[in-house]
C-alpha positions as CSV (number, residue, x, y, z in Angstrom):
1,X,0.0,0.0,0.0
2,X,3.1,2.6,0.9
3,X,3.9,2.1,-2.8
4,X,0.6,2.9,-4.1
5,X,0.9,6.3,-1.8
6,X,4.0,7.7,-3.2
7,X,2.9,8.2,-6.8
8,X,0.3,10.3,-5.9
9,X,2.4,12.2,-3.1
10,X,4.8,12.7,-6.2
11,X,2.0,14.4,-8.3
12,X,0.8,16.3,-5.2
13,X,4.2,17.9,-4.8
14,X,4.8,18.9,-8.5
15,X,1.0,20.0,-8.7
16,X,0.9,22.5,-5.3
17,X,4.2,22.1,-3.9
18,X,2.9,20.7,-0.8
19,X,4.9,19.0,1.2
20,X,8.1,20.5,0.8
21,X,11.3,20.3,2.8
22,X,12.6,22.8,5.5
23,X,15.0,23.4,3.3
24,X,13.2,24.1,0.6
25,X,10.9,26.1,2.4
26,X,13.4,28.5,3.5
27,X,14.6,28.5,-0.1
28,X,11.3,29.2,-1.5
29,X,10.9,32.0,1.6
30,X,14.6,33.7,0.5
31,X,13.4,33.6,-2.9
32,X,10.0,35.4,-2.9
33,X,11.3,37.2,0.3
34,X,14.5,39.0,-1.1
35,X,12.4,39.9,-4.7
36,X,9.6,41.3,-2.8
37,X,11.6,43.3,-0.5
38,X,13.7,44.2,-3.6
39,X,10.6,45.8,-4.9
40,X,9.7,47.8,-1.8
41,X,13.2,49.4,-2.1
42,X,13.0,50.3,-5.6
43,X,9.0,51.7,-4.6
44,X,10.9,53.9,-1.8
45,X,13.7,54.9,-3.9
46,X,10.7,57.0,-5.8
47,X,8.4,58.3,-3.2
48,X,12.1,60.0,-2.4
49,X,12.1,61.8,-6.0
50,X,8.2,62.9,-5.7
51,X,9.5,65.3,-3.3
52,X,7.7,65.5,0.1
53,X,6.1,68.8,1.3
54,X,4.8,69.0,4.2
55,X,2.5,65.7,3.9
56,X,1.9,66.3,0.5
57,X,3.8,64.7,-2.9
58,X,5.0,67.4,-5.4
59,X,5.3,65.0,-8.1
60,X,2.7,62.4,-9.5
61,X,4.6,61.1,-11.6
62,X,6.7,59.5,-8.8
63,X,3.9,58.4,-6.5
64,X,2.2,56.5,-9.2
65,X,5.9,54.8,-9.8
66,X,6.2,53.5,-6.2
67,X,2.6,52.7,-5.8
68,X,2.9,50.0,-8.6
69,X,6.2,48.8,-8.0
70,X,5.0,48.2,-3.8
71,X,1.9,46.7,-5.0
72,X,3.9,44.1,-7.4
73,X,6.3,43.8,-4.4
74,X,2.9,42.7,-2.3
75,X,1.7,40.8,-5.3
76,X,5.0,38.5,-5.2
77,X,4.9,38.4,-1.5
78,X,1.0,36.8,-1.8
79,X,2.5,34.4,-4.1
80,X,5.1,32.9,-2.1
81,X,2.8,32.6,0.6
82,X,0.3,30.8,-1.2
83,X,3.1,28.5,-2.5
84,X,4.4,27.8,1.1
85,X,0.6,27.3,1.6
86,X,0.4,24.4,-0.9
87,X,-1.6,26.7,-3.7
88,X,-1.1,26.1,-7.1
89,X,-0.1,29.9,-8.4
90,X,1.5,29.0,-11.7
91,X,1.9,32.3,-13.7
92,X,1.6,30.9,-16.8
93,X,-2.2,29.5,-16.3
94,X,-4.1,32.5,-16.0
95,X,-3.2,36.4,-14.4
96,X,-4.6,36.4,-11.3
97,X,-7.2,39.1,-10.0
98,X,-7.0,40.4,-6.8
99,X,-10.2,38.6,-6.0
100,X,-8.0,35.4,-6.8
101,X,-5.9,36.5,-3.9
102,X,-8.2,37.6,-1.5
103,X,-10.6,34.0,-2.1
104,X,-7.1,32.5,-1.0
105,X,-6.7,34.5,2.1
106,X,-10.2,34.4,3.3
107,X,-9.6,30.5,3.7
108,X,-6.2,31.1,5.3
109,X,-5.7,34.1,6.9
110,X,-8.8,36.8,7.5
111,X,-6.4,39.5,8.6
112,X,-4.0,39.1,5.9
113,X,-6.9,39.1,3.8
114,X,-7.6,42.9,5.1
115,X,-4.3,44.1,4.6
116,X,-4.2,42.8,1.0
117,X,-7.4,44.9,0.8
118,X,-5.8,47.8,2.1
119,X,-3.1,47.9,0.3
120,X,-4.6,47.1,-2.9
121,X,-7.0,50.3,-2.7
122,X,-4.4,52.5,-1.4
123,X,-1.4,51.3,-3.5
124,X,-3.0,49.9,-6.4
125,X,-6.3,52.3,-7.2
126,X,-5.5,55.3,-5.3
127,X,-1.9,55.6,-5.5
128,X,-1.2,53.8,-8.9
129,X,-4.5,54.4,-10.7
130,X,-5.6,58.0,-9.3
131,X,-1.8,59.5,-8.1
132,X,-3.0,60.1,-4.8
133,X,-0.4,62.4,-3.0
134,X,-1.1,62.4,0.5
135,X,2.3,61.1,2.6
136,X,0.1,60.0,5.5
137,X,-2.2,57.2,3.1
138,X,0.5,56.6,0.9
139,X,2.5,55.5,3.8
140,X,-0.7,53.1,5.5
141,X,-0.6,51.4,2.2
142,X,3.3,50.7,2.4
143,X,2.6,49.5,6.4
144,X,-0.1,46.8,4.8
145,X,2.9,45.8,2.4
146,X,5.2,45.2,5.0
147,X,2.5,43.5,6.8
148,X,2.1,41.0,3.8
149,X,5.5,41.0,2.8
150,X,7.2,39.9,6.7
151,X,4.6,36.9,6.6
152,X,7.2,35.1,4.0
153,X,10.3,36.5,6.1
154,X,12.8,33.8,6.6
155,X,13.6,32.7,10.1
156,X,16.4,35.2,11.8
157,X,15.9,38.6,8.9
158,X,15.3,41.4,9.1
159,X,16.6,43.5,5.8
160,X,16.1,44.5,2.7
161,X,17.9,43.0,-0.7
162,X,20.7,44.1,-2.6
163,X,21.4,43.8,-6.4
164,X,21.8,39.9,-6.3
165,X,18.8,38.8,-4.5
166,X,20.7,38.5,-1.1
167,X,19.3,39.7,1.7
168,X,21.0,42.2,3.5
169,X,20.2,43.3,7.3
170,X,18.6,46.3,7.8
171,X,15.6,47.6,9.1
172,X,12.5,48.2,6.6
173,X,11.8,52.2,7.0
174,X,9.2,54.4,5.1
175,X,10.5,57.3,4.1
C-alpha cells in the first residue's frame, strides 16, 4: 500500500508544492522574500524623487511609480505565501485578480486578507490608478505591504535585498 501512496504524493508535490522540505521552504521564503523586499526598495527609492512637502507629494509622476512597483512587491509576496501554503499559483495558467488572492486569504488568513485589501486600494487604485499624494495614506498602504511582505520573512531577517537577491540586514523604514 506505501507504494501505491507515493505516486500520488509525487503528483501532489509537483501539482501544489505541498509537502516541501525545511529546506526548501526556507529556499522558497529567500526567494520570494529578497524579490519582494527588492521591490519595496525600488518603490521607496521613488516616493524620495516625488518630493515631500509638508504631507503632500510634489510629483505624480513618482507616487504612481512606487505605488505599482509596492503593490507588485505585495503581489510576489502573496505568491510565495500561497506556495508555502500548498496553492497552485502558476503564472503561466491565468493572471490572477485580486479577487483570486483575497478568495485565497479568506480560507487562510482573515487579517492578511484585510491588509491585501488595504493595500490594494491605497497602492493599487489610489496611489497607482488616481496618483494620490497624501504622505500619510501613501505610507498606510506601504505598512499593509510590509504586513504581507514579513509573513514570507525567513527565520532570523530582518533587511532588505541588494542587487543579487541577497538579503542584506537592515531595518524596513518608510521614508
Amino acid at each position: 500500500m506505501a507504494n501505491k501512496l507515493k505516486p500520488a504524493l509525487k503528483i501532489a508535490v509537483e501539482k501544489t508544492g505541498a509537502y516541501k522540505s525545511i529546506q526548501e521552504q526556507q529556499e522558497l521564503k529567500n526567494e520570494y522574500y529578497s524579490e519582494a523586499i527588492r521591490y519595496m526598495d525600488n518603490a521607496k527609492e521613488y516616493l524620495k524623487q516625488a518630493k515631500k512637502d509638508g504631507n503632500i507629494y510634489r510629483d505624480a509622476k513618482y507616487v504612481r511609480t512606487a505605488c505599482g512597483t509596492a503593490y507588485n512587491g505585495v503581489l510576489i509576496g502573496l505568491e510565495g505565501y500561497l506556495i508555502m501554503k500548498g496553492y497552485d499559483t502558476d503564472k503561466k495558467k491565468v493572471r490572477k485578480s485580486v479577487e483570486y488572492y483575497q478568495n485565497c486569504l479568506a480560507k487562510l488568513d482573515r487579517k492578511m486578507m484585510d491588509h491585501l485589501n488595504s493595500a490594494y486600494k491605497i497602492l493599487h487604485l489610489y496611489g497607482y490608478y488616481d496618483g494620490l499624494d497624501d504622505v500619510r495614506v501613501v505610507n498606510a498602504g506601504f505598512e499593509d505591504a510590509k504586513t504581507i511582505i514579513d509573513k514570507i520573512k525567513p527565520a532570523g531577517l530582518n533587511g532588505s535585498a541588494n542587487r543579487n537577491g541577497k538579503v542584506k540586514k537592515i531595518k524596513f523604514e518608510q521614508s
